[in-house]
PAGUPA-614455 format. One record per residue (C-alpha): residue in three letters; x, y, z. Coordinates in steps of 0.02 Angstrom, whole numbers, padded with zeros to 5 digits, always signed. Layout:
# PAGUPA-614455
ALAXYZ...
//
This chain:
# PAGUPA-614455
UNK+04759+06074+06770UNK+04816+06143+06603UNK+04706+06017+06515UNK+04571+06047+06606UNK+04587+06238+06567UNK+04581+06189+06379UNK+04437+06108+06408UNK+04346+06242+06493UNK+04407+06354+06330UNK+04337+06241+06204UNK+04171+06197+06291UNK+04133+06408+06299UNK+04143+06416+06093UNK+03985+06423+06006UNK+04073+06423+05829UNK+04243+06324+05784UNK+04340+06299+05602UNK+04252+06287+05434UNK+04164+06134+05410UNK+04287+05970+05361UNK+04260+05832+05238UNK+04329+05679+05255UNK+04477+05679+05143UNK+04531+05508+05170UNK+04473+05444+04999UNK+04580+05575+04899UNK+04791+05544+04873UNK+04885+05588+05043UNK+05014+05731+05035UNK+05168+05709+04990UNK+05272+05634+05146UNK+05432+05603+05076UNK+05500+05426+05137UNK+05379+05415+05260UNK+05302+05236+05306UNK+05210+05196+05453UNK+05289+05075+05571UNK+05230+05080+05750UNK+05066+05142+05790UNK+05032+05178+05969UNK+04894+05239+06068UNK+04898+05271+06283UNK+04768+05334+06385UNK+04824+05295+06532UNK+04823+05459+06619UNK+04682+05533+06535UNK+04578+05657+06624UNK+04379+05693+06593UNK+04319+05848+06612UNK+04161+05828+06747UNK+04038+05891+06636UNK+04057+05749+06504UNK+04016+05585+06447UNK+04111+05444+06522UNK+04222+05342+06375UNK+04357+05191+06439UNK+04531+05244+06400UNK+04531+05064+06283UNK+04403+05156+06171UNK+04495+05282+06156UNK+04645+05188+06105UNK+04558+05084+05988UNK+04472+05251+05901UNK+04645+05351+05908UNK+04722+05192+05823UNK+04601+05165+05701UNK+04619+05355+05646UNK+04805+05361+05618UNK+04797+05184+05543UNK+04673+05246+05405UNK+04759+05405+05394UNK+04965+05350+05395UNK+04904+05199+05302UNK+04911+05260+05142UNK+05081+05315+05154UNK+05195+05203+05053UNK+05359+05275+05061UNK+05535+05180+05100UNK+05551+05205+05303UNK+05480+05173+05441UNK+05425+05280+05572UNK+05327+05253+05734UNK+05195+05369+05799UNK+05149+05388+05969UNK+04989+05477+06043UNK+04963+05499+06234UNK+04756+05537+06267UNK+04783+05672+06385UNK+04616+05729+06425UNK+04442+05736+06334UNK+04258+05815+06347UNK+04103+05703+06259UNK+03961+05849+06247UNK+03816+05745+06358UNK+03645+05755+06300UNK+03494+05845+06390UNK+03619+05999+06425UNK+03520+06165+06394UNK+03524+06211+06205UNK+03590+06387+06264UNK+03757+06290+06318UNK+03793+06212+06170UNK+03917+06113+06227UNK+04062+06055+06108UNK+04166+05888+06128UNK+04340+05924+06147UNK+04518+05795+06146UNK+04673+05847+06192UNK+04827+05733+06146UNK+05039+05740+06141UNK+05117+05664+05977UNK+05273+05581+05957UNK+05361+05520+05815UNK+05522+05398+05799UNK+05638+05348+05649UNK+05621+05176+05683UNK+05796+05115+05611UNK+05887+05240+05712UNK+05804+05217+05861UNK+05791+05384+05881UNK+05624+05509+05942UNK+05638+05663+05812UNK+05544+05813+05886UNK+05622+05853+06043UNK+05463+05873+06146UNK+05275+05810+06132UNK+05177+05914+06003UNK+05013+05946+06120UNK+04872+05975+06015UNK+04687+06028+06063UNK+04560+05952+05940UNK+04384+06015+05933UNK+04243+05948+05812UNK+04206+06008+05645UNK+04072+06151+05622UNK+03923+06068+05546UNK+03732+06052+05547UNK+03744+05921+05695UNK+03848+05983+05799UNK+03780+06174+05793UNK+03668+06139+05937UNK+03784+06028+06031UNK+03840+05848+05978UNK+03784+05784+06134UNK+03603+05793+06063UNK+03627+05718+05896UNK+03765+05621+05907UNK+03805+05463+06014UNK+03967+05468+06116UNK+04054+05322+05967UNK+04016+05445+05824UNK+04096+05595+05944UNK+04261+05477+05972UNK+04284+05426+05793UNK+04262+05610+05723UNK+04389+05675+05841UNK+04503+05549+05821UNK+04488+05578+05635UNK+04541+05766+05677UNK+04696+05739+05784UNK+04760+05624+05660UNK+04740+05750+05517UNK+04809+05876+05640UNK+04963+05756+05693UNK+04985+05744+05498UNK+04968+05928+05476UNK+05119+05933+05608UNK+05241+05789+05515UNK+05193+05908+05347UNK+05296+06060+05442UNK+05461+05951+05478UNK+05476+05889+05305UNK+05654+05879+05354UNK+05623+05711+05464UNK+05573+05631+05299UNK+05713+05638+05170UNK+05624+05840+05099UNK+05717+06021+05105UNK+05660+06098+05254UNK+05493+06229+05245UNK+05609+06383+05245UNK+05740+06306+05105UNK+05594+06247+05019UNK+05517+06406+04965UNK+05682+06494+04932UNK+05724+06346+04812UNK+05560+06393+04702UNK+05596+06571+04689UNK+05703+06621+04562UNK+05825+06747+04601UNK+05777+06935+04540UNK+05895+06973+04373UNK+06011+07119+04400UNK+05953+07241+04251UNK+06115+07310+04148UNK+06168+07477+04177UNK+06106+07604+04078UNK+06264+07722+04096UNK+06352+07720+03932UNK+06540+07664+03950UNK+06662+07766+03905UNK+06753+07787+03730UNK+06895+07691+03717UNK+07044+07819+03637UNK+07134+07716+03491UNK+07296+07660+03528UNK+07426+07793+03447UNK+07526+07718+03300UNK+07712+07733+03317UNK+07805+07732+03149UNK+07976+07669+03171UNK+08098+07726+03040UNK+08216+07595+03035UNK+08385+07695+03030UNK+08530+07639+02877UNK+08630+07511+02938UNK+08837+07588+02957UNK+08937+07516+02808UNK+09122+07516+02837UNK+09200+07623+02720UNK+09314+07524+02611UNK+09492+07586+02602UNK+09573+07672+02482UNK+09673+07600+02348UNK+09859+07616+02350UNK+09929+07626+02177UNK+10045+07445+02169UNK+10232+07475+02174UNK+10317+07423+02016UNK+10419+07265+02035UNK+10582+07296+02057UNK+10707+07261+01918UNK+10852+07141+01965UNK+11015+07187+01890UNK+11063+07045+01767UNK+11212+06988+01853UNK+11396+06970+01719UNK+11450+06808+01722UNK+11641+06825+01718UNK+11734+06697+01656UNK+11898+06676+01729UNK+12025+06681+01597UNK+12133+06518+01584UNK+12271+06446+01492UNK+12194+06394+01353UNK+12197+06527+01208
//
């Protein structure tokens, strides 16, 4: 039911996005190391809005596979990831409707997308995106009238793969880059802090301490006694005992 609301939203609009060139000639965006491994396409459960040409769910898994092929092609980086893409529901503008309808065809689809050598699915639910036809002189009055329902397959296909790439280009982080957020802050240089304009303060000089160095203390040296004269010996008489002898 939700699809088919969608549907009944994008089959009331009489004027959609700017009109889109095919930009599959030009270099693809920058992917990081993106390569594309699996490519897979299921329509099993698709629903058709009544008021719509009829298209097999194989064609639509050929045209949704041709689309990402040419698209993810190009990308050459050094891992692989799988894409998956469930056709949930579509609308093919029939011809003969009543110009004052104007009619637009409309695809809705769920995207998936696996790092193939970890096994591992990296958003953690389908991205469900509504696709609607470029704005241009054909489809103005309804595509149903100028275009058959091949041409109205292969140019929305060609939109929900540039819209599933749009998606990948907002999780750079899946593919090796800084995430969006980290991304822009890394760019912008931080704002310079602007010196201050208050003047600093004088710095006093140091005060200068003269030491005096004080006179050292010099013993005073004693006085001099006058020497004592040497004493004089008595010169001792030798007495010579008398004897016999005259």
């Amino acid at each position: 039911m939700r699809v088919l609301r969608l549907f009944a939203l994008g089959l009331g609009l009489t004027a959609l996005a700017a009109c889109q060139t095919n930009d599959l000639k030009e270099p693809p965006v920058p992917l990081g190391d993106f390569r594309l491994g699996l490519n897979i396409a299921v329509a099993d459960n698709v629903q058709k809005v009544p008021i719509s040409r009829d298209a097999s769910k194989e064609d639509w898994e050929a045209a949704i596979k041709k689309a990402v092929d040419d698209r993810f092609g190009r990308y050459e980086g050094d891992k692989l990831y799988n894409i998956g893409i469930s056709i949930d529901g579509y609308a093919l503008a029939p011809p003969g409707v009543p110009l004052v309808l104007k009619p637009k065809s409309v695809l809705v689809v769920t995207a998936n997308i696996w790092d193939d050598a970890a096994r591992k699915k990296l958003n953690p639910e389908g991205k469900q995106l509504t696709i609607f036809e470029h704005m241009s002189a054909e489809t103005v009055i309804g595509s149903g009238v100028t275009q058959n329902k091949k041409k109205q397959m292969e140019i929305l296909s060609y939109n929900a793969a540039k819209s599933v790439e749009k998606w990948l280009l907002d999780n750079p982080e899946w593919f090796g880059l800084p995430a969006k957020g980290k991304a822009a802050a890394a760019a912008t240089p931080a704002p310079a802090i602007p010196a201050a304009t208050t003047p600093a303060a004088p710095v006093e000089p140091a005060p200068v301490i003269v030491v005096t160095p004080k006179p050292a203390k010099v013993a005073p040296k004693p006085a001099k006694t006058p020497a004592k004269p040497a004493p004089v010996l008595p010169i001792p008489t030798i007495l010579v005992p008398a004897t016999g002898t005259p």
